[in-house]
Structures are given as C-alpha cells and as structure tokens.
N, C-alpha and C positions, 0 to 999 in steps of 0.2 A: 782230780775231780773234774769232772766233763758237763758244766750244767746244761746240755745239751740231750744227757741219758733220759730215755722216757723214763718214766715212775713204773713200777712194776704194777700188773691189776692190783687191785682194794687197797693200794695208797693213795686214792683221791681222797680228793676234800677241796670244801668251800666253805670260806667265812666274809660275814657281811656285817655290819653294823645290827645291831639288835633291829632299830627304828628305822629302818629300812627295806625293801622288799626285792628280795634277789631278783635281777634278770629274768626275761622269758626263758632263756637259755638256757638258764643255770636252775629254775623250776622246773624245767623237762627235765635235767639231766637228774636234778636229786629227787624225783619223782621215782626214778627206775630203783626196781626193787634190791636191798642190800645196803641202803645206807640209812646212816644213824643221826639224830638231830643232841647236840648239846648246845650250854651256853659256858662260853669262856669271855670274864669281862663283861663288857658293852658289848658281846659279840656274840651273834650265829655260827656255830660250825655244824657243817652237817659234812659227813664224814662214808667212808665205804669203813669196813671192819677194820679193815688189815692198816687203817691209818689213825686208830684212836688215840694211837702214844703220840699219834704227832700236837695233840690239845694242847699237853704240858710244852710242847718243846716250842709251839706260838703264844703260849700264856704271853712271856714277856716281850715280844717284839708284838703284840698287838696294843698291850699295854702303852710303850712307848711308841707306837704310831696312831693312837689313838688321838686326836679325832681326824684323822688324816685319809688312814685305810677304809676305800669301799669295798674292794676286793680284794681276797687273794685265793688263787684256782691253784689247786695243785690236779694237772690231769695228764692221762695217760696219752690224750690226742693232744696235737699241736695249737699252742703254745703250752707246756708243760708246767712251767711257772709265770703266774700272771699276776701282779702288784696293780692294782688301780688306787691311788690318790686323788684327792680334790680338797682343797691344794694341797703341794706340794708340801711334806713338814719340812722345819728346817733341818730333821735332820738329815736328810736327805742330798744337803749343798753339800755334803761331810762326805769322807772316805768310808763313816761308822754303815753310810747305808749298804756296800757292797759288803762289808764285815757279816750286816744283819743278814743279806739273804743269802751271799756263801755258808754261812753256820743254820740256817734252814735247808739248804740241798745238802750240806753234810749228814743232816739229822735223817733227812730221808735215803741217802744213800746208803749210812749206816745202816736202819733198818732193811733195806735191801738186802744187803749184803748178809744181814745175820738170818733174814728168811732165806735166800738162796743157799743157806750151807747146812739147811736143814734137808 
C-alpha cells in the first residue's frame, strides 16, 4: 500500500465539525458541481459520488477523534490525505494513530481497486 497513490476522481471528500465553517478553500471546491452534503456524528461530510461508502468507513474514526478533528480532505490534488487537529488527541501520542489512517487509505484503495476492475 503506497499512501502516496492519488485517490481516483469522485473519491473526494471533506469532513469538518458540524459547528464549524469549512475553509475558503474547501467552500470553492465543495461548491463545484457533483458533490453530496451528509452528517456523520458531530460531523459534515461533503462528499463527490464515487466516495459515499467512505461515511461508514469514517463513522468510527471520527467518533474516536472527536473533538480533536477539524479536517480531514481526501483529494485527488496534492496533499491527498490531509488530517487537521487542534489539539492534538492523545490518541495520537499512540502507534493506534498510524493503525487509524493506514485502515482509511486501505478503505480507499480498496474501493479503488474494485472500481478499476469494473
């Protein structure tokens, strides 16, 4: 696994705290046509099509970085995956946080993989 692979198009996604108001950035981009708004948790996800299964598969790693996670970008431009905290949670001091977001680029590369053999 190469967390270095861009995300194929319509695997992006953005999730932010409900009570909070995404980026300039990140409101240009989920502005462009094609993306989906839910709520997972305390959370905003706004999503392209092709990344809705990923809701369930951040269900519990937003859960447990909850109230920690400002951001997390999953985008096809550089940086690919992008974790913002403030502060830092403790879990994080742990080996669990490389656990948590290698089994989130798994999740995505999986679905990759089973769209590309279609």
């Amino acid at each position: 696994m190469d967390l270095r692979s861009t995300p194929r198009a319509g695997l992006e996604l953005e999730a932010h705290p409900k009570q909070t108001k995404p980026e300039r950035e990140v409101r240009r981009r989920i502005a462009e046509s094609g993306w989906e708004q839910a709520t997972v948790g305390d959370y905003m996800i706004y999503h392209q099509h092709g990344a809705a299964h990923l809701k369930e598969t951040l269900a519990p790693l937003l859960e447990e970085w909850q109230p920690y996670l400002r951001r997390l970008s999953i985008s096809a431009s550089s940086p690919h995956l992008l974790l913002s905290f403030s502060p830092a949670p403790p879990v994080l001091e742990t080996e669990a946080r490389f656990t948590a977001v290698q089994k989130l680029a798994e999740a995505i590369l999986k679905r990759q993989g089973t769209r590309d053999k279609r």
